[in-house]
PDB file of N, CA, C and O in Angstrom:
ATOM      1  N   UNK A   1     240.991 302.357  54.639  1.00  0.00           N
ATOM      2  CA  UNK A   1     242.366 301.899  54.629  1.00  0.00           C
ATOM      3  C   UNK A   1     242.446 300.558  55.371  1.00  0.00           C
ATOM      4  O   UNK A   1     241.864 300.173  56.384  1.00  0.00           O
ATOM      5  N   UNK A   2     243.364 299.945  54.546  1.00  0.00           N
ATOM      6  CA  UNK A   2     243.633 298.365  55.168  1.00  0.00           C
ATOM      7  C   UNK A   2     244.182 298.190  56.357  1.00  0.00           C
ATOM      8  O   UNK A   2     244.538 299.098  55.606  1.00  0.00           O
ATOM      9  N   UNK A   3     244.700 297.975  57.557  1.00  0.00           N
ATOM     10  CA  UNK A   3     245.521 297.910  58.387  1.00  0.00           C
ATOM     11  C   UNK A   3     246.417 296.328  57.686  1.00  0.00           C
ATOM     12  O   UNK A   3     245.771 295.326  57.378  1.00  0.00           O
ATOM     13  N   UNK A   4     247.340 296.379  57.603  1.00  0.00           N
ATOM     14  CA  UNK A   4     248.194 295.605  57.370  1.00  0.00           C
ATOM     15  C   UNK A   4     249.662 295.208  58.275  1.00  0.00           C
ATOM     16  O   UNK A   4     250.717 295.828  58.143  1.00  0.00           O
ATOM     17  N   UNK A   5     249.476 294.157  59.114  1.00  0.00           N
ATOM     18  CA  UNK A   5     250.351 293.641  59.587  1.00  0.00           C
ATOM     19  C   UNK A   5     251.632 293.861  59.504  1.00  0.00           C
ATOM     20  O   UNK A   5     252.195 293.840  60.598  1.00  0.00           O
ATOM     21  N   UNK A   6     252.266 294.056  58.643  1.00  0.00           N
ATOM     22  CA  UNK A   6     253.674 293.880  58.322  1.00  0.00           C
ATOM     23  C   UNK A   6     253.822 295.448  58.009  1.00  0.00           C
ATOM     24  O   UNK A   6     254.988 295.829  57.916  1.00  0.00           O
ATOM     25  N   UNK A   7     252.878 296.360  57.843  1.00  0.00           N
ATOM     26  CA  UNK A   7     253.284 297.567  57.923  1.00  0.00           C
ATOM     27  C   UNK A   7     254.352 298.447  59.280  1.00  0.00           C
ATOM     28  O   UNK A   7     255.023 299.479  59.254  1.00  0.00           O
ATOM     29  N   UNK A   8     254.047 297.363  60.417  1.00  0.00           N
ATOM     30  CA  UNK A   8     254.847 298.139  61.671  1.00  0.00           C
ATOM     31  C   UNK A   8     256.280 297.724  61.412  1.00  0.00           C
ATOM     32  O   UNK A   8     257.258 298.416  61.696  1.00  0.00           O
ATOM     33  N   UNK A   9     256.306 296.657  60.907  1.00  0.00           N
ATOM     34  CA  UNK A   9     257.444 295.623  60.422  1.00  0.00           C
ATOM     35  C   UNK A   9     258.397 296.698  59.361  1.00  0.00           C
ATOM     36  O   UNK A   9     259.604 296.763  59.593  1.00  0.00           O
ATOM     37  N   UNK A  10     258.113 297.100  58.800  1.00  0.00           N
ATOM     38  CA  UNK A  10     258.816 297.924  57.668  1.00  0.00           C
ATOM     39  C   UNK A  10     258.932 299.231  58.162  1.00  0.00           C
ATOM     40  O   UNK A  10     260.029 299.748  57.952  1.00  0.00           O
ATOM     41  N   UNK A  11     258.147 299.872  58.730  1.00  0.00           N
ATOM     42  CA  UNK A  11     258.804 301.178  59.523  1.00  0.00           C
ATOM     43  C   UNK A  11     259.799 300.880  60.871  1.00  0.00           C
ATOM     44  O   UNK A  11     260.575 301.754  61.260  1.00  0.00           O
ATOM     45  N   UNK A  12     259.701 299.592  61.528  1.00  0.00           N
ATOM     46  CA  UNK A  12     260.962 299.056  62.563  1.00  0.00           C
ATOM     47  C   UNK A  12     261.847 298.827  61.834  1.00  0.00           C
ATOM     48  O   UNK A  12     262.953 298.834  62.374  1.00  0.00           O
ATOM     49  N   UNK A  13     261.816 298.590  60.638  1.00  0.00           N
ATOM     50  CA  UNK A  13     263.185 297.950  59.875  1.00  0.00           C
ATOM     51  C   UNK A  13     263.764 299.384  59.402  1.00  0.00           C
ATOM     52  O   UNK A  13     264.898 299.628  59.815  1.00  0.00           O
ATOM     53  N   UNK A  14     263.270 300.171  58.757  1.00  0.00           N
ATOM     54  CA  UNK A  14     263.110 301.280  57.838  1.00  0.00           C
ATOM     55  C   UNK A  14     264.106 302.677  59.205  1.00  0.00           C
ATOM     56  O   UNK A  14     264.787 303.644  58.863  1.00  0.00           O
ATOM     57  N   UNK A  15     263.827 302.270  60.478  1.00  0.00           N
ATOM     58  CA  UNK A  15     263.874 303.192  61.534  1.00  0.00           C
ATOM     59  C   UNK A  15     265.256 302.846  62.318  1.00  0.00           C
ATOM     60  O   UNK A  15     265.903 303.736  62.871  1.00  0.00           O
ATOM     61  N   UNK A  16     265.591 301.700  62.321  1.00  0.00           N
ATOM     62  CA  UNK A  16     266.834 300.504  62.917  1.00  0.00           C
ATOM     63  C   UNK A  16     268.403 300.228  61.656  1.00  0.00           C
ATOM     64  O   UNK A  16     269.606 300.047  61.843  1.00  0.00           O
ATOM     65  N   UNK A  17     267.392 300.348  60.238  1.00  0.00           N
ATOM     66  CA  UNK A  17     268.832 299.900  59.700  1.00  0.00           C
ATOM     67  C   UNK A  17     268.746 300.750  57.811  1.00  0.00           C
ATOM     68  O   UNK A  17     267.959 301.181  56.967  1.00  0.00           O
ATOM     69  N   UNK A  18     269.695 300.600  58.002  1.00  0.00           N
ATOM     70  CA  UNK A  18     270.156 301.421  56.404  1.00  0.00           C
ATOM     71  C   UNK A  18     270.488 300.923  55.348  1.00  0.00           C
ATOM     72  O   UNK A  18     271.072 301.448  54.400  1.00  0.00           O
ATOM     73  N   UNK A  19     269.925 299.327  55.555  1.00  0.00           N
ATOM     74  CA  UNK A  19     269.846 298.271  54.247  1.00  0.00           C
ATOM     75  C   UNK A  19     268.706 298.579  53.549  1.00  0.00           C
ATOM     76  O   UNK A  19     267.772 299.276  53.946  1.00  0.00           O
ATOM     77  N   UNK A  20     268.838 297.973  52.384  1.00  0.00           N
ATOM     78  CA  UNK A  20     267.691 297.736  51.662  1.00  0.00           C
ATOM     79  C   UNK A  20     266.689 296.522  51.471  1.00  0.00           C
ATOM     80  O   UNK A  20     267.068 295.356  51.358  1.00  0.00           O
ATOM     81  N   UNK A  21     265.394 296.923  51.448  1.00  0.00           N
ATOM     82  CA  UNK A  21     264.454 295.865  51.909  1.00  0.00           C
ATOM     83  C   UNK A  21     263.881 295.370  50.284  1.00  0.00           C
ATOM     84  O   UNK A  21     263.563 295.922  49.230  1.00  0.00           O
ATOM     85  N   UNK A  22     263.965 294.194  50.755  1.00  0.00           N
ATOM     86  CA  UNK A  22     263.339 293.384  49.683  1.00  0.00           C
ATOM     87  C   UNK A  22     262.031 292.440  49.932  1.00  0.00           C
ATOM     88  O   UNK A  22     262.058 291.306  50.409  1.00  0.00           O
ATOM     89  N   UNK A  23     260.643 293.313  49.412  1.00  0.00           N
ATOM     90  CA  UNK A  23     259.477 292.270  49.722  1.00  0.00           C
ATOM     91  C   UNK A  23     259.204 291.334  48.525  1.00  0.00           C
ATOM     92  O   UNK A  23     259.373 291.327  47.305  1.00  0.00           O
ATOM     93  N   UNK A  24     258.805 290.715  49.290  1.00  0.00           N
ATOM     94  CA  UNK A  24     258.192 289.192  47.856  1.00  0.00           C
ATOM     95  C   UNK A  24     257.452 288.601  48.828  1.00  0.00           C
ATOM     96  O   UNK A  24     257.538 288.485  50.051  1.00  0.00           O
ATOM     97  N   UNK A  25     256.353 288.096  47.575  1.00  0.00           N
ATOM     98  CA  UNK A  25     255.300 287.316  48.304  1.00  0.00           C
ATOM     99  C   UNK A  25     254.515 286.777  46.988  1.00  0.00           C
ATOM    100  O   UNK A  25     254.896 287.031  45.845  1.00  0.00           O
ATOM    101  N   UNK A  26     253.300 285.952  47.317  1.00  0.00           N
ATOM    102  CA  UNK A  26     252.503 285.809  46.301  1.00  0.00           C
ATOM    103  C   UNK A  26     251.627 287.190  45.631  1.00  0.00           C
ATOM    104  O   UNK A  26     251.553 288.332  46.084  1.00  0.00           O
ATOM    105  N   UNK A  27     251.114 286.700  44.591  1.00  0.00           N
ATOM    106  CA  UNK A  27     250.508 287.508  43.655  1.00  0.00           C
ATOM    107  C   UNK A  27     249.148 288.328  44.463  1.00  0.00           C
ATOM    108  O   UNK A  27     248.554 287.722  45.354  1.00  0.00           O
ATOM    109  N   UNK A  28     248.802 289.487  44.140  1.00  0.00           N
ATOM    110  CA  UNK A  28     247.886 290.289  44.972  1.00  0.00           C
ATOM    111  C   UNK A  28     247.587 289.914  46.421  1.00  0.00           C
ATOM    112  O   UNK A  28     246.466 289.547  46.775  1.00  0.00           O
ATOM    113  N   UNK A  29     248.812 290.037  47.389  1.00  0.00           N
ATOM    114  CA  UNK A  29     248.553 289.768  48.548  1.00  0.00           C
ATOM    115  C   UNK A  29     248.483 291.556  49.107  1.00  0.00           C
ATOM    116  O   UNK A  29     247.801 291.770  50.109  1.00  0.00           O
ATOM    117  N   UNK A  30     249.025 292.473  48.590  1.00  0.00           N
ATOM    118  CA  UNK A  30     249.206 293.605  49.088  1.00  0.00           C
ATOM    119  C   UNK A  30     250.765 294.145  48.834  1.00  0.00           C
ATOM    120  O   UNK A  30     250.995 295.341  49.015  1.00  0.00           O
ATOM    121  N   UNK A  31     251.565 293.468  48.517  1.00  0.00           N
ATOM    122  CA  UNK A  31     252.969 294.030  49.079  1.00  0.00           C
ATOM    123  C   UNK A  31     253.144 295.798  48.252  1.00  0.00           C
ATOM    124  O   UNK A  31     253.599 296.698  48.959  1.00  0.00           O
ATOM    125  N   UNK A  32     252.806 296.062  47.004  1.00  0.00           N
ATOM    126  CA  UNK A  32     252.422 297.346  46.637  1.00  0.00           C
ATOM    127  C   UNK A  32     251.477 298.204  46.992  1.00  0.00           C
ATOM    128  O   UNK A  32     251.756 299.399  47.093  1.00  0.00           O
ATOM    129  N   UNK A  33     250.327 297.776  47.216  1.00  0.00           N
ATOM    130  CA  UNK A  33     249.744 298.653  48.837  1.00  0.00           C
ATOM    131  C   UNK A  33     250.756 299.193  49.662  1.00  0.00           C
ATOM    132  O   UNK A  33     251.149 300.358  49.715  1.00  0.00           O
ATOM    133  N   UNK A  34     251.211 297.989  50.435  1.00  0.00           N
ATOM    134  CA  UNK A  34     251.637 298.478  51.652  1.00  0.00           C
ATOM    135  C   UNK A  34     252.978 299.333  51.968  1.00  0.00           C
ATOM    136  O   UNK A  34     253.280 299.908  53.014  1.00  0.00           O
ATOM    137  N   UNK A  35     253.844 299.223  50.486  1.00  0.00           N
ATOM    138  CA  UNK A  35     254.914 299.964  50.082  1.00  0.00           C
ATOM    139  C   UNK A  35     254.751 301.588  49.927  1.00  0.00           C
ATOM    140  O   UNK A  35     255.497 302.470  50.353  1.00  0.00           O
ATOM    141  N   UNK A  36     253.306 301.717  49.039  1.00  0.00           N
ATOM    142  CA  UNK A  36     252.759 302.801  48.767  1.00  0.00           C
ATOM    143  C   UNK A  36     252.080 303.966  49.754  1.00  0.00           C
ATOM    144  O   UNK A  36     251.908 305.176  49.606  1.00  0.00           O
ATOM    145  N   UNK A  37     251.799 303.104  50.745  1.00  0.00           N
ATOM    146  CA  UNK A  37     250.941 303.398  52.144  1.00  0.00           C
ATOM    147  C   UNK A  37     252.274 303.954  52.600  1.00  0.00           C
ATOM    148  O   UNK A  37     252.533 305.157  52.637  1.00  0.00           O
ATOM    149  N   UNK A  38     253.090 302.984  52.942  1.00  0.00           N
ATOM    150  CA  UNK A  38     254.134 303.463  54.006  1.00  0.00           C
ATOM    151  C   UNK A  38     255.198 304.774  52.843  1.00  0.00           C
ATOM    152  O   UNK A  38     256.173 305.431  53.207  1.00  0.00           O
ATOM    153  N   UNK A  39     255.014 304.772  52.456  1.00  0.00           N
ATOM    154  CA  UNK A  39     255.796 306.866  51.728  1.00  0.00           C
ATOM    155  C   UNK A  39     254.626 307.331  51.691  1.00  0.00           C
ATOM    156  O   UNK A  39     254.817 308.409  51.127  1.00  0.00           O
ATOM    157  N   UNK A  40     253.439 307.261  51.920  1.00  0.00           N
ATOM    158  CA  UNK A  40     252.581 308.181  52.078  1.00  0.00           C
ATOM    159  C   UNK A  40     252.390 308.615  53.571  1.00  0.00           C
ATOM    160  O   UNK A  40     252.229 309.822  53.755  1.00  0.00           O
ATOM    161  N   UNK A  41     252.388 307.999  54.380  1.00  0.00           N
ATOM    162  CA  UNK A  41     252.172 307.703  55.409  1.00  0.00           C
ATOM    163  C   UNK A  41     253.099 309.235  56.478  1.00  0.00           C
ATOM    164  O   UNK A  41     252.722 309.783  57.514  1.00  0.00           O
ATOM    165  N   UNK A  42     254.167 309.444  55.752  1.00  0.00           N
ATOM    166  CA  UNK A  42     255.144 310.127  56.520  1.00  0.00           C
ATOM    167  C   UNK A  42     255.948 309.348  57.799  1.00  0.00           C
ATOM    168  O   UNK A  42     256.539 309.942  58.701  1.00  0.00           O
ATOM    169  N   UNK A  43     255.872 308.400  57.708  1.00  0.00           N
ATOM    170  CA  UNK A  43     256.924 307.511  58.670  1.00  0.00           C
ATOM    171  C   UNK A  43     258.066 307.761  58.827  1.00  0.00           C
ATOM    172  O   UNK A  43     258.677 307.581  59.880  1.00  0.00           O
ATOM    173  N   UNK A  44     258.707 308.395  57.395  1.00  0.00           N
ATOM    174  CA  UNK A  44     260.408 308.543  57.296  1.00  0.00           C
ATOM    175  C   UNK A  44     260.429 309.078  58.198  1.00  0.00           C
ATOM    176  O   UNK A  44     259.542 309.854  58.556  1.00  0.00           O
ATOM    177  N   UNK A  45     261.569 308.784  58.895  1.00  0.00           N
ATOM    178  CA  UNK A  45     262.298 309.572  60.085  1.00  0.00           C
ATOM    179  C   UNK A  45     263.750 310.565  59.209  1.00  0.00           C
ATOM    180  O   UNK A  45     264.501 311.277  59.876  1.00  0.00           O
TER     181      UNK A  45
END
């Protein structure tokens, strides 16, 4: 498994507020990884 940076980033956001998150980035940087990781993960609070 990758450790990915911005993964702590999205469970602080995910844990703090009840908006909806919008990632974008360039092409195969990870952002579907790390979407996929984090609901697997069990983070939801």
């Amino acid at each position: 498994m990758i450790k990915r940076h911005i993964f702590k980033d999205i469970v602080r956001f995910y844990n703090e507020s009840n908006k909806a998150l919008l990632i974008t980035g360039a092409r195969q940087v990870g952002k579907t990884y790390t979407i996929r990781q984090f609901g697997e993960s069990g983070c939801i609070v």
